[in-house]
PyMOL CGO cylinders between C-alpha atoms (Angstrom):
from pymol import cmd
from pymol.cgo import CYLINDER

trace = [
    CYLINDER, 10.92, 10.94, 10.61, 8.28, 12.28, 8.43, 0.3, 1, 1, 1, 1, 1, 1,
    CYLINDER, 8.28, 12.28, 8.43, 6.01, 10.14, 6.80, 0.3, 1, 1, 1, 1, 1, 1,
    CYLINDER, 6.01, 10.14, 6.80, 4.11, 10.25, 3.69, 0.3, 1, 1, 1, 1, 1, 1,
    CYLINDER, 4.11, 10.25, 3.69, 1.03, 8.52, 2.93, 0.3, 1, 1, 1, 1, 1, 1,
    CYLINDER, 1.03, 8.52, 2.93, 0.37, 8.61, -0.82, 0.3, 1, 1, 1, 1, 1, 1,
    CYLINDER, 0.37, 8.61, -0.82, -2.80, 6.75, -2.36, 0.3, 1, 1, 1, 1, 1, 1,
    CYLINDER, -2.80, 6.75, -2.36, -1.95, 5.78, -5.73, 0.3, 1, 1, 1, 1, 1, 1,
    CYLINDER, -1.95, 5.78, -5.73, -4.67, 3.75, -7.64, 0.3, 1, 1, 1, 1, 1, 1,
    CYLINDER, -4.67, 3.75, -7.64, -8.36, 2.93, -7.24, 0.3, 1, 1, 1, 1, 1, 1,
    CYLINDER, -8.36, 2.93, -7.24, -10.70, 2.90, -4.43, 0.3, 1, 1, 1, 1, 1, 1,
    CYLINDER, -10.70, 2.90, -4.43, -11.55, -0.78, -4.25, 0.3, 1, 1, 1, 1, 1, 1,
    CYLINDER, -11.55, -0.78, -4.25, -13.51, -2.90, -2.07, 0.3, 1, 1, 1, 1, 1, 1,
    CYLINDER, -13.51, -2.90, -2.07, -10.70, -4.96, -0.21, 0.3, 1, 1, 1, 1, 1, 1,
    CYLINDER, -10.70, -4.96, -0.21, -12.28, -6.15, 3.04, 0.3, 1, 1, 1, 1, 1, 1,
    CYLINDER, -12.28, -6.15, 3.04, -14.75, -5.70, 5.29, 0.3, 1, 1, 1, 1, 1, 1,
    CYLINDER, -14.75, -5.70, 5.29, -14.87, -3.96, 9.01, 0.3, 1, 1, 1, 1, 1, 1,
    CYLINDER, -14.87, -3.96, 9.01, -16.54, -5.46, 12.13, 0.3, 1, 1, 1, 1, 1, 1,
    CYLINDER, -16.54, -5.46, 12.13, -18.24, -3.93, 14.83, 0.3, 1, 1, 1, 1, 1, 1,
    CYLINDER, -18.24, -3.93, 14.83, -16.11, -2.48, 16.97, 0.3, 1, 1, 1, 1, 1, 1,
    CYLINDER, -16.11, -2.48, 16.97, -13.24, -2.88, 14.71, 0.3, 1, 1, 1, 1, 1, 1,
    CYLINDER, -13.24, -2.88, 14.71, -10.71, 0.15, 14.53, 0.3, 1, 1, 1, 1, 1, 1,
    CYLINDER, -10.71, 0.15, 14.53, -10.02, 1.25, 10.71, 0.3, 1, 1, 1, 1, 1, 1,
    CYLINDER, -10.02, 1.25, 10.71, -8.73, 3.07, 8.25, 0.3, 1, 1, 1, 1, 1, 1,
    CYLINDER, -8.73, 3.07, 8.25, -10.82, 4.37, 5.36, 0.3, 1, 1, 1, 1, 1, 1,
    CYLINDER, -10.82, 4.37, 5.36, -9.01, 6.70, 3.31, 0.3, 1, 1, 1, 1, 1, 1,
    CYLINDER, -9.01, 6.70, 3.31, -6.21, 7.14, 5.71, 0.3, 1, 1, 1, 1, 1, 1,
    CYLINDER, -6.21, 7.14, 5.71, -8.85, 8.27, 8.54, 0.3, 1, 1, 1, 1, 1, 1,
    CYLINDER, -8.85, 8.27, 8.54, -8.69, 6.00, 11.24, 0.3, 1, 1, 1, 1, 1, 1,
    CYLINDER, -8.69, 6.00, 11.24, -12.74, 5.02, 12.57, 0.3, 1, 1, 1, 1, 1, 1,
    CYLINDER, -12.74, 5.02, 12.57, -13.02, 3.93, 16.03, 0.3, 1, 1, 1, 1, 1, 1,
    CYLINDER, -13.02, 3.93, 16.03, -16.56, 3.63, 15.89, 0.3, 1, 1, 1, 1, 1, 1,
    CYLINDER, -16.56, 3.63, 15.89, -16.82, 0.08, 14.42, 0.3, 1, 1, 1, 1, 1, 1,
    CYLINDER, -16.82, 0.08, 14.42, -19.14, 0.26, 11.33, 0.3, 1, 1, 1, 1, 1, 1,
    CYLINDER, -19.14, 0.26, 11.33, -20.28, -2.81, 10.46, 0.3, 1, 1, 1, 1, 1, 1,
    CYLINDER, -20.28, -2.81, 10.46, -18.71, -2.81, 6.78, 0.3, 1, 1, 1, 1, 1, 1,
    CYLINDER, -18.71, -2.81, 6.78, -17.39, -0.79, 4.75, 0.3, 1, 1, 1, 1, 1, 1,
    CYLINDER, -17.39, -0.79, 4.75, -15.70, 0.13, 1.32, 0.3, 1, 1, 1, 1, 1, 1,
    CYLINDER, -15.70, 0.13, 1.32, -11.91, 0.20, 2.22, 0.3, 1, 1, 1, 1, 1, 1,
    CYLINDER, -11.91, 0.20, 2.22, -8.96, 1.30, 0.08, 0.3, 1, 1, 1, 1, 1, 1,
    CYLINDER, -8.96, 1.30, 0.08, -6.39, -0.34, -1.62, 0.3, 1, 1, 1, 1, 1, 1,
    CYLINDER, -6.39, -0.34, -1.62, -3.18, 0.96, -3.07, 0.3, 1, 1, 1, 1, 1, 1,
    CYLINDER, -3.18, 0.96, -3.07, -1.49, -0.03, -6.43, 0.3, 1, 1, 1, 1, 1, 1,
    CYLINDER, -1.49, -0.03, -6.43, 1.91, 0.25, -6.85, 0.3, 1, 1, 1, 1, 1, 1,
    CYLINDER, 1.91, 0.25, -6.85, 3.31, -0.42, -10.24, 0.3, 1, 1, 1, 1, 1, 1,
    CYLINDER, 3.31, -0.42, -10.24, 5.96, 0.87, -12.91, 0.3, 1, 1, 1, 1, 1, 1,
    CYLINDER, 5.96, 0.87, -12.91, 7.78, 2.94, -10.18, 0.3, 1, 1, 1, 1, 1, 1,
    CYLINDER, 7.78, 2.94, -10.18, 11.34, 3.47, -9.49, 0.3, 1, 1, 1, 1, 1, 1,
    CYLINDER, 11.34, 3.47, -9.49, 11.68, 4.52, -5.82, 0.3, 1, 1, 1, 1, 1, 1,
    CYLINDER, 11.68, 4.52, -5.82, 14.94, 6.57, -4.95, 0.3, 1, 1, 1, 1, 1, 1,
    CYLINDER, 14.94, 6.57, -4.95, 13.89, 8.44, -1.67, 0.3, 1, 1, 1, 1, 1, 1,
    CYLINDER, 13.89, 8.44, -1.67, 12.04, 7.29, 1.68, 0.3, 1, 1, 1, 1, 1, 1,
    CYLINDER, 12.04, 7.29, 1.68, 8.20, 6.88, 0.92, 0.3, 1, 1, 1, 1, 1, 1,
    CYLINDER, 8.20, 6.88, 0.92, 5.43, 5.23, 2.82, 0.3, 1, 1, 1, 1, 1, 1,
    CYLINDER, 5.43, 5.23, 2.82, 1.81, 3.95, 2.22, 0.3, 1, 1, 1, 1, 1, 1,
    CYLINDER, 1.81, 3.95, 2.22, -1.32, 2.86, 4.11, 0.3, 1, 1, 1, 1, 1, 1,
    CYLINDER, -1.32, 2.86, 4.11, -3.78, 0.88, 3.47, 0.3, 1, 1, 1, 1, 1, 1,
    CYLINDER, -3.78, 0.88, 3.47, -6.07, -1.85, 4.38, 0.3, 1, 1, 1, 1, 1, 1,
    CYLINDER, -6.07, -1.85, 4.38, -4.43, -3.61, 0.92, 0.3, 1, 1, 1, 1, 1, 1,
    CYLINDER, -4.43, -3.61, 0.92, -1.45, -2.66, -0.35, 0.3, 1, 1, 1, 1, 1, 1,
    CYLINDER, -1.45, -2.66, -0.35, -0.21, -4.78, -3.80, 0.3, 1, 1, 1, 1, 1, 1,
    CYLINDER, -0.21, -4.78, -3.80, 3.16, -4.71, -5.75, 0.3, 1, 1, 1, 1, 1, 1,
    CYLINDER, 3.16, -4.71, -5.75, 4.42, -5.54, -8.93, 0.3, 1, 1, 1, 1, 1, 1,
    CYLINDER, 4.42, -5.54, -8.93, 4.46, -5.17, -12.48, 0.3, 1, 1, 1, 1, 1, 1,
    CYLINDER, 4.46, -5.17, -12.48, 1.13, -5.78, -13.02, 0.3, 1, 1, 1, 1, 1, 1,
    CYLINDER, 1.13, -5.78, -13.02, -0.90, -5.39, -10.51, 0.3, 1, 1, 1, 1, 1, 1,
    CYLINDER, -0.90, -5.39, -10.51, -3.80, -3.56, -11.49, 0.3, 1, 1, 1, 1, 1, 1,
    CYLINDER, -3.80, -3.56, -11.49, -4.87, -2.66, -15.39, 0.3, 1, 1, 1, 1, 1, 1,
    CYLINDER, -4.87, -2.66, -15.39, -5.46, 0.80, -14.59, 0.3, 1, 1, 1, 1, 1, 1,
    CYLINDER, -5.46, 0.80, -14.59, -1.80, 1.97, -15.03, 0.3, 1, 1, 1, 1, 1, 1,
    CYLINDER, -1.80, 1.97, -15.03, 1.38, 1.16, -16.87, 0.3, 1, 1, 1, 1, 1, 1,
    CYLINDER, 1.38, 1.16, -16.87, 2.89, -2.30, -16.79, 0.3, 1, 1, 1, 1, 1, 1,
    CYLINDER, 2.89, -2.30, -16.79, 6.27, -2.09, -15.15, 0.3, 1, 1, 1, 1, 1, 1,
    CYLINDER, 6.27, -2.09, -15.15, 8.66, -3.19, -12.32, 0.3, 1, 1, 1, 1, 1, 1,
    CYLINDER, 8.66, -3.19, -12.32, 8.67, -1.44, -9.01, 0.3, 1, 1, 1, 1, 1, 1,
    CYLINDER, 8.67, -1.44, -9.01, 12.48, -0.89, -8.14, 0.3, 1, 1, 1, 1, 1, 1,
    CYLINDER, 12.48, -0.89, -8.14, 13.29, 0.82, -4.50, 0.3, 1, 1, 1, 1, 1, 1,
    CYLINDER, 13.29, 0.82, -4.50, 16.81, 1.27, -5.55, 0.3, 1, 1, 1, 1, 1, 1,
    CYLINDER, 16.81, 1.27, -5.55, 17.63, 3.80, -2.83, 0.3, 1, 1, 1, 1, 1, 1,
    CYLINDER, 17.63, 3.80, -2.83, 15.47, 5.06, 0.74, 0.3, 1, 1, 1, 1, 1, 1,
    CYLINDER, 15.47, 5.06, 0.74, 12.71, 3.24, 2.71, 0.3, 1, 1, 1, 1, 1, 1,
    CYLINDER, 12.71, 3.24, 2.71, 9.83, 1.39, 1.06, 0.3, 1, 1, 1, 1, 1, 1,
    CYLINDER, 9.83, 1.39, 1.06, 7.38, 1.86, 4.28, 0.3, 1, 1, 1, 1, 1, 1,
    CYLINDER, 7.38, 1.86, 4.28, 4.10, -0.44, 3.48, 0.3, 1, 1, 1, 1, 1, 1,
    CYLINDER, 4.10, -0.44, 3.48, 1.51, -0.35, 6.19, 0.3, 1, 1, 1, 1, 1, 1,
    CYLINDER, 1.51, -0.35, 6.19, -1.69, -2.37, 5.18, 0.3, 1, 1, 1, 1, 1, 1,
    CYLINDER, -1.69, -2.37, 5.18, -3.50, -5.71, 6.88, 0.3, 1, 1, 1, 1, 1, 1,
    CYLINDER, -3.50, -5.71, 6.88, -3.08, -7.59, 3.77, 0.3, 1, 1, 1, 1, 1, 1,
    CYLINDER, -3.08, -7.59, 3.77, 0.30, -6.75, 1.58, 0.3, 1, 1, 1, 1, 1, 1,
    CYLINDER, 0.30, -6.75, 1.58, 1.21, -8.45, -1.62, 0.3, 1, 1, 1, 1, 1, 1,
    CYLINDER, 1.21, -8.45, -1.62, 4.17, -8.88, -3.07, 0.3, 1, 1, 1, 1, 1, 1,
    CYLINDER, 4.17, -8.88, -3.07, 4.01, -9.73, -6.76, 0.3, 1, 1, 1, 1, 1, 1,
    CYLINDER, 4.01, -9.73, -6.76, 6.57, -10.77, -10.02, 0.3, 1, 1, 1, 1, 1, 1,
    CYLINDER, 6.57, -10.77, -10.02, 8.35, -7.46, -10.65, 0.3, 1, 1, 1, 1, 1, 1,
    CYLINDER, 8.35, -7.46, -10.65, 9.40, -6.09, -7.18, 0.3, 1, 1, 1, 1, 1, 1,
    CYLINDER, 9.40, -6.09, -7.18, 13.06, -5.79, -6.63, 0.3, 1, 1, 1, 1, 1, 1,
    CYLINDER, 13.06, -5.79, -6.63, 14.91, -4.29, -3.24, 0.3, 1, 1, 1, 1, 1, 1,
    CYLINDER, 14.91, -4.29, -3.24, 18.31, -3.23, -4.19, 0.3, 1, 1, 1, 1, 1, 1,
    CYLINDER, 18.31, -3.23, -4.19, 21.26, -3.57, -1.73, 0.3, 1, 1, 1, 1, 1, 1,
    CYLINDER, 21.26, -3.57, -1.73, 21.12, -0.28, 0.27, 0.3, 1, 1, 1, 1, 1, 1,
    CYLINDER, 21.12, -0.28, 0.27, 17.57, -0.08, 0.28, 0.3, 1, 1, 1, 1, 1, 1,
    CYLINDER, 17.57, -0.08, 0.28, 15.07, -1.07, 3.25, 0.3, 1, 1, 1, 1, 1, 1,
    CYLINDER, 15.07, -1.07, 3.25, 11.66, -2.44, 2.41, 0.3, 1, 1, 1, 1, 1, 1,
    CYLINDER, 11.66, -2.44, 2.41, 9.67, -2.15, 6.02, 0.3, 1, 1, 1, 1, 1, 1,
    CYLINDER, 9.67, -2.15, 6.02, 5.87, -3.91, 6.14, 0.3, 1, 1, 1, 1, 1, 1,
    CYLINDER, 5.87, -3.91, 6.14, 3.89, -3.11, 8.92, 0.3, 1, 1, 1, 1, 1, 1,
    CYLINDER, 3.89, -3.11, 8.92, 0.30, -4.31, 9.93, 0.3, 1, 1, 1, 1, 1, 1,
]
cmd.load_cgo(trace, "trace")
């Protein structure tokens, strides 16, 4: 299966990295261990999801209103894969599976 990796939403600082950590920083995984860093975080929000999608991140959040920088609004997977792959994933008001769909969360 191919996988997407869309960044929706602001570059925000989410956590830090330690020495000799493995990361990802804009989907480009550092082996070198830098002692911090600006990580990214993805916003999902006012989205109807009808087809298999995925996301990574070090911070993944969603809901309806998750962030102020877009559209209030439910996020509905009403048909496909919701892949989420992020060390710290949040799950807010406003996020409905339907039956049929698969929400996967991977860290």
């Amino acid at each position: 299966m191919m996988k997407k990796n869309l960044a929706l939403g602001l570059l925000t600082l989410c956590a830090y990295a330690m020495a000799g950590d493995n990361v990802r920083v804009n989907n480009v995984l550092q082996e070198d261990g830098l002692a911090e860093m600006m990580t990214d975080t993805v916003y999902l929000q006012n989205q109807n999801i009808t087809s298999s999608v995925s996301y990574q991140a070090l911070c993944i959040r969603v809901g309806n209103h998750v962030t102020t920088q877009q559209t209030q609004g439910d996020v509905n997977v009403i048909s496909g894969t919701l892949s989420l792959t992020g060390n710290d994933v949040e799950l807010d008001e406003g996020t409905t599976i339907a039956v049929g769909a698969q929400l996967e969360i991977n860290n």
